[in-house]
C-alpha positions in Angstrom: 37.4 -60.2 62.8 37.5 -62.1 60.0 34.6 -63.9 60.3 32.9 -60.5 60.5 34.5 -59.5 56.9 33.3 -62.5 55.4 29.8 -62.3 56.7 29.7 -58.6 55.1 31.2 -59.5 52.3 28.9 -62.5 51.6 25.7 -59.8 52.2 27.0 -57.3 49.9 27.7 -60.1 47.0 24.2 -61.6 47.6 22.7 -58.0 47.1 24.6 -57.7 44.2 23.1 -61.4 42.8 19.7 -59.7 44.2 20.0 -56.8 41.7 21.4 -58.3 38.9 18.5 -61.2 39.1 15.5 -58.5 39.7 12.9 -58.4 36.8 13.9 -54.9 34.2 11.3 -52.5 33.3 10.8 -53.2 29.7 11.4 -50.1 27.6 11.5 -51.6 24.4 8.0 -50.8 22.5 6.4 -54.5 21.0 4.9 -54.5 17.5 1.1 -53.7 18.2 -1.9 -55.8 16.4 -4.9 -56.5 17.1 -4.4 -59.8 19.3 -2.2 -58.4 21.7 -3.5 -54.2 21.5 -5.1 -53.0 24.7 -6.7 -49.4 24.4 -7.7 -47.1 26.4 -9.5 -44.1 25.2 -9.4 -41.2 27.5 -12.4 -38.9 27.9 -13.6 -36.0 30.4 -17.0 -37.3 30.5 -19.7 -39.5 28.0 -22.8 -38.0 27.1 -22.2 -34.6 25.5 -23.5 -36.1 22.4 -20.5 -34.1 20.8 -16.9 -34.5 21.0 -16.5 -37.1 23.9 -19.2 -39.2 21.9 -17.7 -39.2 18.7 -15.1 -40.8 19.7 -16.8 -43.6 21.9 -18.6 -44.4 18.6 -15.7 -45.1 16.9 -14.5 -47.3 20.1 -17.9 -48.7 19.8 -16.9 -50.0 16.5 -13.5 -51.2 17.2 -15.3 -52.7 20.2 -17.8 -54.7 17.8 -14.6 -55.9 15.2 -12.9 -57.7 18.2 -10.5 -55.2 19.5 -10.1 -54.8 23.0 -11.1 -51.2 24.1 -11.7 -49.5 27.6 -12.8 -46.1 27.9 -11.6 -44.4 30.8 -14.0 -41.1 31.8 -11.3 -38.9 34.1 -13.0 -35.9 34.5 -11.7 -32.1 33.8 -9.6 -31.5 37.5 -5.7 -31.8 36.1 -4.9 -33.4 39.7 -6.7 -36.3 39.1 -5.3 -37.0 35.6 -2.6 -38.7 36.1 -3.7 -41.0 38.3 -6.6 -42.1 36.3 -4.3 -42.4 33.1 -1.9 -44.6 35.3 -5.1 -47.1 36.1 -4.9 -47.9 32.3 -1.3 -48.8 32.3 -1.6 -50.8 35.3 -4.5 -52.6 33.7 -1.8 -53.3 30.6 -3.1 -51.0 28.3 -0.6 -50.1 25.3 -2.6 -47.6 23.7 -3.3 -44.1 24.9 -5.6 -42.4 22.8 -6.3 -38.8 25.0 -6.9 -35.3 23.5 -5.4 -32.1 24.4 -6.9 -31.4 27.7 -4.5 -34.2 29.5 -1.6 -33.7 26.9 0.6 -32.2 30.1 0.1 -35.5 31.8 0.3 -37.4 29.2 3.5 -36.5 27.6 5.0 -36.9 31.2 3.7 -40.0 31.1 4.9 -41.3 27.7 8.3 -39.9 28.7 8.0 -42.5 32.2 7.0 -45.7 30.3 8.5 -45.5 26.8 6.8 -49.5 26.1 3.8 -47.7 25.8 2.0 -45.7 23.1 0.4 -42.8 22.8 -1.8 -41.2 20.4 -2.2 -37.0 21.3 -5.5 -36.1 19.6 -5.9 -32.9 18.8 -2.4 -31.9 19.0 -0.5 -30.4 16.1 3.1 -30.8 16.6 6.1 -31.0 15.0 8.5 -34.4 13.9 11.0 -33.5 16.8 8.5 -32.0 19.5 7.4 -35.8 18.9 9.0 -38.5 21.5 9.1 -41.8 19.9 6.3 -43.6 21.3 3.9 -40.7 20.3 1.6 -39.7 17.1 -0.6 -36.7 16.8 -4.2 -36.3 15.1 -4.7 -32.9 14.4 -8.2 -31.9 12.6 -8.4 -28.5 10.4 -11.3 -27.4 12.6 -10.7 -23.8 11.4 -11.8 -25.0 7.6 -15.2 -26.5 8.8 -15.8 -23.3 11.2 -15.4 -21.3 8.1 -18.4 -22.5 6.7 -20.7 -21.9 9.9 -19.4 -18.7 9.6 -21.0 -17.9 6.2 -23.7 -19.5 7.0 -24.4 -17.8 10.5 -23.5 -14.7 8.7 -25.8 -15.2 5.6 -28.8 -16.4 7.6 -29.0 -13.5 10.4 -31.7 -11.5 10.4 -30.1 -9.1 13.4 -27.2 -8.6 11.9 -25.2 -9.9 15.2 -23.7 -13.9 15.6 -22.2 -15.4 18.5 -19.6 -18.7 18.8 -19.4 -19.4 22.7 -17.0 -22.1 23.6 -16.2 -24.4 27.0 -12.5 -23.2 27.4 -10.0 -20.9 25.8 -7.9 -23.0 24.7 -5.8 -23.1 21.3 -7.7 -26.2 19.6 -10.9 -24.2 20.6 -9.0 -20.9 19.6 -8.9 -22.8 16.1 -12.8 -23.2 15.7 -13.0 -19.2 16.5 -10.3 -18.2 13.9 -12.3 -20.3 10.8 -15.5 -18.9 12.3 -14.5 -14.8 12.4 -12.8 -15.5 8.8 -16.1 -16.8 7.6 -17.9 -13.9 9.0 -15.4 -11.5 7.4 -15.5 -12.8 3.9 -19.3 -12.9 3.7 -19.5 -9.2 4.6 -16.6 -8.3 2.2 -18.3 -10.1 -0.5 -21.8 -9.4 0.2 -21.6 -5.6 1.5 -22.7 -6.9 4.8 -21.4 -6.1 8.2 -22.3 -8.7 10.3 -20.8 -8.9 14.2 -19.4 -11.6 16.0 -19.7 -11.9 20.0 -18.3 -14.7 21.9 -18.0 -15.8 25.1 -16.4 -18.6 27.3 -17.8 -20.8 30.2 -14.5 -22.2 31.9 -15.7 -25.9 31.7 -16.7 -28.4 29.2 -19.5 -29.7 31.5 -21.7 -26.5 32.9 -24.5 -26.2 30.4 -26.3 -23.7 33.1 -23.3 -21.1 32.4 -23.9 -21.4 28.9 -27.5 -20.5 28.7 -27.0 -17.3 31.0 -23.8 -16.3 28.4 -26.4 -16.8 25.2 -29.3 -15.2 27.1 -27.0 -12.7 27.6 -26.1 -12.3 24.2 -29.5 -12.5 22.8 -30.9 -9.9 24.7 -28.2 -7.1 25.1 -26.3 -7.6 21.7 -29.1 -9.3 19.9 -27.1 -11.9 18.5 -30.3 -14.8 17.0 -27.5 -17.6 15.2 -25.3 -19.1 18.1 -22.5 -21.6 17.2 -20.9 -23.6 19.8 -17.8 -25.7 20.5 -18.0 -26.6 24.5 -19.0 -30.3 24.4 -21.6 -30.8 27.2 -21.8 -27.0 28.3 -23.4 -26.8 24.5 -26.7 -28.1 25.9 -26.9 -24.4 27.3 -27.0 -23.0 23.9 -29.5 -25.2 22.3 -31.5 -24.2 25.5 -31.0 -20.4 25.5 -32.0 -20.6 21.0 -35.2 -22.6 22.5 -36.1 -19.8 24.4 -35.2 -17.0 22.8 -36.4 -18.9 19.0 -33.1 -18.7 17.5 -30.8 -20.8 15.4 -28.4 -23.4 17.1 -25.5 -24.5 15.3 -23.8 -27.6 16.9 -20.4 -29.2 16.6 -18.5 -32.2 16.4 -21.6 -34.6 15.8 -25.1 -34.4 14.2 -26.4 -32.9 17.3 -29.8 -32.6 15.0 -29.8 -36.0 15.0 -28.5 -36.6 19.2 -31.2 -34.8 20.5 -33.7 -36.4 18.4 -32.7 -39.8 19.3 -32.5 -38.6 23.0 -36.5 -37.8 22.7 -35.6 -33.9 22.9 -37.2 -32.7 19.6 -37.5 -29.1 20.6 -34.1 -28.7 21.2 -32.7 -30.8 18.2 -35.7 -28.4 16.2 -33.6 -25.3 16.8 -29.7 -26.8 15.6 -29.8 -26.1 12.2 -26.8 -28.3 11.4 -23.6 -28.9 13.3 -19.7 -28.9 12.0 -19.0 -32.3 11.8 -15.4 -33.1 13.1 -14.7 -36.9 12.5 -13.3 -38.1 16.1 -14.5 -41.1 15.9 -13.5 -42.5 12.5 -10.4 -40.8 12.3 -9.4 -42.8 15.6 -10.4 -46.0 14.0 -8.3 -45.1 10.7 -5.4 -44.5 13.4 -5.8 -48.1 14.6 -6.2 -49.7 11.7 -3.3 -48.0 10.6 -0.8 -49.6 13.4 -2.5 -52.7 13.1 -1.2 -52.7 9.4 1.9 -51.6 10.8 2.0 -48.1 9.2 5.0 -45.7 10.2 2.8 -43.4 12.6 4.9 -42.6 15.0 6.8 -39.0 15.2 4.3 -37.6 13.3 1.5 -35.6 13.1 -1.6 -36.3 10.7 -3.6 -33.3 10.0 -7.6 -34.0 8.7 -9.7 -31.5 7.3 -12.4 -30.8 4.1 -10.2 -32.3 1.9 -10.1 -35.6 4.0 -13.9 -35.4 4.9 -12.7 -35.1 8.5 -14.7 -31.9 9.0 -17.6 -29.9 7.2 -21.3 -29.9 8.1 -24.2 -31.6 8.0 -26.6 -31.5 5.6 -29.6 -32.9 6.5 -33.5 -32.5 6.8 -33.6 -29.4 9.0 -30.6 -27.6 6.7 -32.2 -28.8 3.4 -35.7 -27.1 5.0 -34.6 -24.0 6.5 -31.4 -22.9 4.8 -32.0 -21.0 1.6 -31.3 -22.6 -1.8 -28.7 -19.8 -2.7 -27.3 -19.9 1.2 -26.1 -23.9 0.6 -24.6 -23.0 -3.0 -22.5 -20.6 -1.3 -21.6 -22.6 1.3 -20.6 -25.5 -1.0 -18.6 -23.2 -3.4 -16.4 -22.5 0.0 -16.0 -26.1 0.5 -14.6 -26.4 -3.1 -12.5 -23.4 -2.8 -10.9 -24.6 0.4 -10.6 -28.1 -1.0 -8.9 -26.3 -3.9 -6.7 -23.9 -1.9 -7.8 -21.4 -3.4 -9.5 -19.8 0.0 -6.7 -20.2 2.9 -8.7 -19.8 6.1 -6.9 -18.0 9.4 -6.2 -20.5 12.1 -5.2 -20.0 15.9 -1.7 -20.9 14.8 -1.1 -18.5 12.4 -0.8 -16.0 14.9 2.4 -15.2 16.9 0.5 -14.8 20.1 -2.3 -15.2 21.6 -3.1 -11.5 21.9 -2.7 -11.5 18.4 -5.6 -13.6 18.0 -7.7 -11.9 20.3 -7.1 -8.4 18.2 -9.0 -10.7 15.3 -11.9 -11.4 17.0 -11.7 -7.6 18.3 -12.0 -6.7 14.4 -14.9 -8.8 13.9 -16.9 -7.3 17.2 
């Protein structure tokens, strides 16, 4: 009997030694630089020559200054999202730089392994809505759309615009907001009274969908300026304005210049600028900023005109087509917004998102 105790005893001490012996999960989060800073930048797909692409140009940089980058493409399905963002962390990447569409996963994530960071583009969030491994990049979308709203409104000859988007989300819901607000004060100052229709697709990647929304739009509200922020479901649009010979407005990048460079001139022909929103270099101002070991964590940085992190392209195909007296205006609302003297409306001014759809009901 006693040899029977001690044999148990000696098992449970040696599973005790076990435990106390087996490796920790390390929680603590190292000082990042460059020589030991992994990345992973998270996409839903390459190749809209918009959003997704913006920022793969600014990895495309870091890439060429020595910094070691992987971009992960993980599609738009939310069940695969996690475990395409736990492929980077088992590759040892400590830096998560994913937008809005994964931020569910991605927060659960950040809360799981608290020795890795994570950058939430896109997100606007407060200090303590903030865990401690996190930093947001918002951008003032709703300033640039603004703009393209004067301008769409200023330039229609049908009296009827249209802003079609891939999802109805609130960072997209913030592009719609500036837009309307830009339509509004145009006709208020101008005795005008231009419409706004809109539509959604659903998906950032369904450029078939898009076309049948703006062919849609063209023929049965006659809407001839179209302004679009749905990544690669944009293609639609600048297809639809091809057919139907009417003004593209593109977003993000200079999708003038994308399409050009791809060898599609007759699309790029038909985007008479885009509203620039600075993915890419803001992201490489975010990682030069932790490799200088800036205090960016717990806090959100928001970018817009006054930072040159949004605002619109002027280039060949705007200086020919836009009227002289069309860009002045368009610059003195720059200024004015710069100056804070024009506040424009944002999704998240609103208490609810019925709220915000009784705007764009007032602009229809």
């Amino acid at each position: 009997m006693k040899t029977i105790i001690r044999c148990v005893l000696c098992g449970l001490l040696a599973c005790f030694a076990a435990a106390c012996s087996a490796p920790k999960k390390n929680t603590e989060q190292p000082e990042l630089h460059k020589d030991n800073m992994k990345i992973a930048y998270l996409v839903t797909h390459l190749g809209d020559k918009s959003y997704c692409d913006s920022g793969e140009a600014g990895m495309n940089r870091l890439r060429e200054e020595g910094y070691d980058v992987t971009t992960y493409e993980i599609g738009e399905d939310p069940s695969g999202f996690r475990a395409n963002i736990m492929t980077a962390i088992d590759q040892n990447c400590n830096l998560i730089l994913g937008n809005s569409n994964f931020l569910e996963t991605l927060d659960e994530i950040a809360r799981e392994h608290p020795e890795v960071r994570f950058v939430l583009i896109d997100v606007k969030r407060e200090p303590e809505e903030l865990l401690d491994n996190q930093a947001a990049v918002f951008y003032a979308q709703n300033e640039g759309s603004y703009l393209i709203g004067v301008l769409s409104a200023a330039i229609t000859e049908t009296g009827t615009v249209a802003i079609d988007v891939g999802k109805d989300v609130p960072v997209i819901g913030d592009f719609v907001a500036g837009f309307v607000n830009g339509v509004k004060d145009w006709n208020a100052a101008n005795g005008t009274d231009v419409k706004v229709v809109s539509g959604t697709v659903g998906s950032w990647s369904d450029p078939s969908s898009m076309k049948a929304i703006c062919l849609d739009q063209a023929k049965n509200s006659h809407a001839d300026v179209f302004y679009q922020a749905a990544g690669g479901s944009g293609d639609g649009l600048f297809e639809a304005c091809v057919q139907t010979d009417s003004w593209a407005i593109g977003v993000d990048s200079d999708q003038y210049q994308a399409y050009m460079d791809a060898g599609q001139p007759r699309k790029a022909e038909v985007i008479l600028t885009s509203m620039i929103k600075e993915v890419g270099n803001s992201l490489i101002n975010t990682v030069y900023a932790i490799d200088n070991k800036e205090d960016i964590w717990k806090k959100t940085k928001i970018l817009g005109l006054a930072e040159e992190s949004v605002g619109y392209v002027d280039n060949e195909n705007y200086q020919k087509h836009v009227p002289a007296k069309v860009r002045k205006a368009l610059l003195e609302s720059a200024a004015n917004i710069t100056a804070k003297r024009i506040s424009v409306k944002s999704y998240y001014d609103f208490k609810d998102h019925n709220e915000y759809q009784e705007y764009l009901k007032s602009a229809q």
